[in-house]
C-alpha positions as CSV (number, residue, x, y, z in Angstrom):
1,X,-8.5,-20.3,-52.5
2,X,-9.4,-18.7,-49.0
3,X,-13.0,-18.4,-47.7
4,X,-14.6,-15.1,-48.4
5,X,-15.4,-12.7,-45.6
6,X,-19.2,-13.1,-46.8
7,X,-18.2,-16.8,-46.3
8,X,-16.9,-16.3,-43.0
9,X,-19.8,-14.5,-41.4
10,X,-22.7,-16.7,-43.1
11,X,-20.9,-19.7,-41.8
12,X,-21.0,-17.9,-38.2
13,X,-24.5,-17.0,-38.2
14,X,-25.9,-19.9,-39.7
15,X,-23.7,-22.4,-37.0
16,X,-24.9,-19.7,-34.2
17,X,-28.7,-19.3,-35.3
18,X,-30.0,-21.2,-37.6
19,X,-31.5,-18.7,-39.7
20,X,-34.6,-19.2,-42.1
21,X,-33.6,-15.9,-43.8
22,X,-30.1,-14.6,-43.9
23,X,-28.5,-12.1,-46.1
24,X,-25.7,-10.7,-45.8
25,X,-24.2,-7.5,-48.3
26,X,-20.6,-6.6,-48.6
27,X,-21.1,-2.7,-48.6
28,X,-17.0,-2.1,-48.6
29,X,-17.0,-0.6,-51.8
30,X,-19.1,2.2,-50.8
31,X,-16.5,3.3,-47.9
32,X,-13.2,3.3,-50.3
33,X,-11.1,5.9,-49.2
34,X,-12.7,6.2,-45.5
35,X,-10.5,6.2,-42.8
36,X,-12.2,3.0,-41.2
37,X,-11.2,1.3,-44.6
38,X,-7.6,1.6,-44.4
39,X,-7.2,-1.1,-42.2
40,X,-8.7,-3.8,-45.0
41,X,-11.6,-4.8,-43.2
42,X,-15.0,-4.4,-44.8
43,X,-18.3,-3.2,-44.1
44,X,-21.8,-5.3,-43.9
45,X,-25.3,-5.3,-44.0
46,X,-26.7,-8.5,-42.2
47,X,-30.5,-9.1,-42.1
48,X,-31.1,-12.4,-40.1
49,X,-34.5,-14.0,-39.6
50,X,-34.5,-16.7,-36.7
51,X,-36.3,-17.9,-34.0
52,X,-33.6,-17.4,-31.5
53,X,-34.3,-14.2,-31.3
54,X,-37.8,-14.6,-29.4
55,X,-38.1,-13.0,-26.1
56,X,-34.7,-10.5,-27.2
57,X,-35.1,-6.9,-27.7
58,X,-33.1,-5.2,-30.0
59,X,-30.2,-4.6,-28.4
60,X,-29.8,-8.2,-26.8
61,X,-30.0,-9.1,-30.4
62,X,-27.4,-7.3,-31.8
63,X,-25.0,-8.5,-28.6
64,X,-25.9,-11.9,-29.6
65,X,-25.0,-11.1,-33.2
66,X,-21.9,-9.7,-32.5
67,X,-20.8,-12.2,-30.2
68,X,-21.4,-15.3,-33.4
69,X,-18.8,-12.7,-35.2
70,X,-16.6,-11.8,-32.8
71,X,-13.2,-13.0,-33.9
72,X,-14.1,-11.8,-37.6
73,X,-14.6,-8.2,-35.8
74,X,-11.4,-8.2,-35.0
75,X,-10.0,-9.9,-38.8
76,X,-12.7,-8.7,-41.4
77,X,-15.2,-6.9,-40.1
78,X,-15.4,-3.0,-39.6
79,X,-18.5,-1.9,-39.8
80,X,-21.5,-4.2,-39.3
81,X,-25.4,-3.0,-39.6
82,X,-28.0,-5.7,-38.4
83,X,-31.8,-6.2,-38.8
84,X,-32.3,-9.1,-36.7
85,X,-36.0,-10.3,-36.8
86,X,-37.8,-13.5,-35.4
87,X,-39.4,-15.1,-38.3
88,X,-43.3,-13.7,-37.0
89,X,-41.7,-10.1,-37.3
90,X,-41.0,-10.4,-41.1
């Protein structure tokens, strides 16, 4: 059986980060019939808690994000929407 997408990404992030919160929702089903869809890739949620993100501001965050998933931005992901946090700003 091939890893899931959800699979995929929380390997990623938790290689990349080492999170001490990470969830991550598959939100494809709400996009059916959207243009963006039609390719097969889906659309996540990702709220990640980790200190690596000390010192960052939001944006920086987000780059480093999307650099952990960048090859599954090209394969599975469409659309991604991250709360990235260090664990004293949960």
């Amino acid at each position: 059986m091939s890893e899931s997408r959800e699979s995929k990404i929380r390997a990623r992030l938790e290689a990349r980060f080492t999170p001490v919160e990470l969830q991550i929702r598959d939100q494809s089903h709400m996009h059916a019939g959207h243009a963006g869809a039609a390719d097969g890739r889906g659309h996540f949620a990702v709220t990640i808690v980790s200190s690596e993100f000390a010192g960052t501001n939001r944006v920086q965050r987000h780059q480093m994000v999307y650099d952990a998933l960048r090859a599954l931005l090209e394969s599975d992901i469409h659309a991604l929407r991250i709360k990235a946090l260090t664990p004293d700003e949960r």
